[in-house]
C-alpha positions as CSV (number, residue, x, y, z in Angstrom):
1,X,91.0,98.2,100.0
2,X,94.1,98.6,101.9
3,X,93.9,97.1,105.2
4,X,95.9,99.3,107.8
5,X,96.3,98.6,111.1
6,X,95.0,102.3,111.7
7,X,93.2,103.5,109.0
8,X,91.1,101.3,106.0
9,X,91.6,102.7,102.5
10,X,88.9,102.2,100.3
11,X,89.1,103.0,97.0
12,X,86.3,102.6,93.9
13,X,86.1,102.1,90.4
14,X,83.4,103.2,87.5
15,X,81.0,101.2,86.1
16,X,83.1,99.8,83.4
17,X,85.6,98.5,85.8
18,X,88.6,100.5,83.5
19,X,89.6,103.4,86.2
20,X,89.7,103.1,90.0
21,X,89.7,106.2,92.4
22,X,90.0,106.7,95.6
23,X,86.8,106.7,97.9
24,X,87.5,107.6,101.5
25,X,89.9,106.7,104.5
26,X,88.2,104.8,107.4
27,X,89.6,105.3,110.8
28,X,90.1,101.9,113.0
29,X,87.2,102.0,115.9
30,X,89.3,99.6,117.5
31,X,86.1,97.1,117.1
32,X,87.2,95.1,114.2
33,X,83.2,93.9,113.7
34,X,82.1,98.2,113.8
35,X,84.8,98.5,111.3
36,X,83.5,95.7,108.5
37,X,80.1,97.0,109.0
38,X,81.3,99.9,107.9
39,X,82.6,98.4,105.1
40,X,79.6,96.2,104.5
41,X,77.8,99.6,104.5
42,X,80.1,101.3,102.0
43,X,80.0,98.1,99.5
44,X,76.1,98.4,99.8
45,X,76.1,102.6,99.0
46,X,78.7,102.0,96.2
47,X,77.0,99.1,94.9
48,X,80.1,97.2,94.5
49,X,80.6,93.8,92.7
50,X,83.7,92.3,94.5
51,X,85.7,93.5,97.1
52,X,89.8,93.6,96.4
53,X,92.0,93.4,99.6
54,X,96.0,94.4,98.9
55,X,97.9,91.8,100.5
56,X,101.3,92.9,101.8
57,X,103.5,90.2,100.4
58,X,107.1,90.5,101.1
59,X,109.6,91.5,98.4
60,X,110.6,88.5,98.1
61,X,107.0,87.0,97.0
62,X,106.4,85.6,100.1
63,X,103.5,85.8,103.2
64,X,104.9,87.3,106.1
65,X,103.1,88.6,109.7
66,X,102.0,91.3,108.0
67,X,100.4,89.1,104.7
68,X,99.0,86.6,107.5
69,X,96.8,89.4,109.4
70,X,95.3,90.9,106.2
71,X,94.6,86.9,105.2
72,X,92.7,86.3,108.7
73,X,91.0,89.6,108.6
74,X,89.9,89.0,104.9
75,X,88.3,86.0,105.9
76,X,86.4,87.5,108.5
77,X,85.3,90.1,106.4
78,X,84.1,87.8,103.4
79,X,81.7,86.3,106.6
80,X,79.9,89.8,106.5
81,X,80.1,90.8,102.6
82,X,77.5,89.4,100.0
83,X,80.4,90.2,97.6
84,X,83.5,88.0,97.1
85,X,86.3,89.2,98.9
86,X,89.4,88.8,96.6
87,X,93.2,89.6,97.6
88,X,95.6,91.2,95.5
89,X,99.6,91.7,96.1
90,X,100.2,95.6,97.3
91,X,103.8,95.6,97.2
92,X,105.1,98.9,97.6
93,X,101.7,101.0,96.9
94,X,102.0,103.1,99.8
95,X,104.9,104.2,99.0
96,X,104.1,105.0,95.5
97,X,100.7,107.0,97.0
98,X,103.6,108.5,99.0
99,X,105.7,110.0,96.4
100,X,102.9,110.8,94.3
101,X,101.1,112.8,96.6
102,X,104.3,114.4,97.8
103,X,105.2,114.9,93.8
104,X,101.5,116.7,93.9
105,X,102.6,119.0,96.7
106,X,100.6,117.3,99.4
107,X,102.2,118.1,102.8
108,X,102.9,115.5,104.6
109,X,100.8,115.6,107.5
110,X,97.7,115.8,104.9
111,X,99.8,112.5,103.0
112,X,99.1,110.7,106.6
113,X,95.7,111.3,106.7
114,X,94.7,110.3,103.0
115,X,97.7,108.6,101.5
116,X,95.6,104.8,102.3
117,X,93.0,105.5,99.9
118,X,95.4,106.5,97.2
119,X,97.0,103.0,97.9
120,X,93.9,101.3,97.6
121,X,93.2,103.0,94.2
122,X,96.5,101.7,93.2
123,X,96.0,97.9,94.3
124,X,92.5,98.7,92.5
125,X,94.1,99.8,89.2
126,X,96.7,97.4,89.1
127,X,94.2,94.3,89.9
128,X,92.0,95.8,87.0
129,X,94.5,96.2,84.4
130,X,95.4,92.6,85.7
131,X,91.7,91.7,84.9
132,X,91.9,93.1,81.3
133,X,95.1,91.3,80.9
134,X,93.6,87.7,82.1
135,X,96.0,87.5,84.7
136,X,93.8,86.9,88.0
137,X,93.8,87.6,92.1
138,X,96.2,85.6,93.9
C-alpha cells in the first residue's frame, strides 16, 4: 500500500506471494476512519494475509515528517485490520511508477490518477523479493 496524502495505492499479489500487481487507487474521503474501512474491506474481498505499508524514509535512511505520518497512520490502521500491518522502505517508488508509466506512453494526467498503485506494486514486489531473500520488513 502507498499511503498518499490524497490518494491510497493498493496493490495485490497471487497466491504464491512471487508477483505483485497493482489493485486499485483509493481516493482520500477526508475521514481517515471511512478510508481504513475501506481498506479493511479490500483486505477482506482480496483475502489478504498481511498488509505492507511503504514507508517514505529519507535518502539518507532516515524517518522524516513524511516517515512519521505513515508510522502514526499505520498504527491506526493495524487497530482495524485482522491482518498484520507491516512497513516497508518506498524510497523513490513513485518516481520509478513515474517513468515507467511515462516510458509506457501513459499521459501524464492519466500517470496522476493511477501512478499510486503502480507504487504500491513496487513496494509489494520489492518487499517480496525481500521475503524470498530472508531479508525482513523494517
Amino acid at each position: 500500500m502507498d499511503l498518499g496524502s490524497k490518494r491510497i495505492g493498493i496493490a495485490t499479489s497471487d497466491a504464491t506471494g512471487l508477483l505483485a500487481s497493482p489493485l486499485t487507487v483509493l481516493d482520500r474521503s477526508g475521514d481517515r476512519k471511512r478510508d481504513h474501512k475501506r481498506i479493511a474491506d479490500l483486505v477482506v474481498e482480496e483475502e489478504a494475509v498481511a498488509v505492507v505499508v511503504g514507508l517514505p524514509v529519507d535518502l539518507s535512511g532516515k524517518n522524516g515528517i513524511a516517515a512519521q505520518h505513515v508510522l502514526a497512520e499505520t498504527e491506526q490502521l493495524a487497530t482495524v485490520l485482522d491482518v498484520p500491518v507491516l512497513t516497508y522502505d518506498e524510497r523513490m517508488t513513485s518516481a520509478t511508477a513515474n517513468r515507467q508509466l511515462a516510458d509506457l506512453g501513459v499521459s501524464s494526467k492519466k500517470r496522476r490518477t493511477t501512478v499510486d498503485k503502480y507504487a504500491a506494486a513496487i513496494i509489494l514486489q520489492s518487499y517480496l523479493d525481500a521475503q524470498r531473500m530472508g531479508k525482513g520488513t523494517q
